[in-house]
C-alpha positions in Angstrom: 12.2 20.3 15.8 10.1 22.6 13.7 8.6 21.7 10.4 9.5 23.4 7.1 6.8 25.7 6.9 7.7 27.2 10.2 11.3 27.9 9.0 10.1 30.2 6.7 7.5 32.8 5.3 5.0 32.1 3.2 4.5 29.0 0.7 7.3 27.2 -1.2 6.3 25.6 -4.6 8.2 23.1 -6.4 6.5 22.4 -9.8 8.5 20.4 -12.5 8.5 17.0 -14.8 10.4 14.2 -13.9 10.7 10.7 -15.7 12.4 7.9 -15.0 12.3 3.7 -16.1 10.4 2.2 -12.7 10.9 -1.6 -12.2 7.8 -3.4 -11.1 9.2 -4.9 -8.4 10.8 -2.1 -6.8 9.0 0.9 -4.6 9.8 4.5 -4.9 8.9 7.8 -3.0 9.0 11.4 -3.8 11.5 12.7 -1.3 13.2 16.7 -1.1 14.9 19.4 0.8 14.1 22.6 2.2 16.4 25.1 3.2 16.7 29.0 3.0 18.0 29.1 -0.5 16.0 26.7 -2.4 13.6 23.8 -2.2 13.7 20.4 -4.3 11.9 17.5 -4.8 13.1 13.9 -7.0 12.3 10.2 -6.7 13.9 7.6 -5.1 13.7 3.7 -4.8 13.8 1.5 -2.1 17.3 1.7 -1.2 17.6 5.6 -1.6 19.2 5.5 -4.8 17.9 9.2 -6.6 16.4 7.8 -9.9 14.8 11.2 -11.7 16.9 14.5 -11.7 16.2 16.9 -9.3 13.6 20.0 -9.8 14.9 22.9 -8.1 13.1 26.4 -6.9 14.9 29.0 -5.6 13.9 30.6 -2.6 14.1 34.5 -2.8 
């Protein structure tokens, strides 16, 4: 399986402000999708719940 730079040309940037309430007790990660449309990034917790709204780039 190829990575997500190998599916396309060039660099993809994703820049963008999220915010969201973490709980101390709780872990999250920084998680996204690439495709040949558009590329976005947002934050999960532990259990894959999306907790920050998504920040979207168009790919062109």
């Amino acid at each position: 399986m190829a990575d997500g730079q190998t599916l396309v040309s060039g660099n993809i940037l994703v820049s963008g402000n999220v915010s969201f309430a973490p709980i101390a007790s709780d872990t999250y990660k920084v998680t996204g999708e690439l495709n040949k449309y558009s590329s976005s990034v947002w934050v999960e917790d532990s259990k894959g719940n999306i907790v920050s709204e998504k920040i979207v780039a168009k790919v062109y």
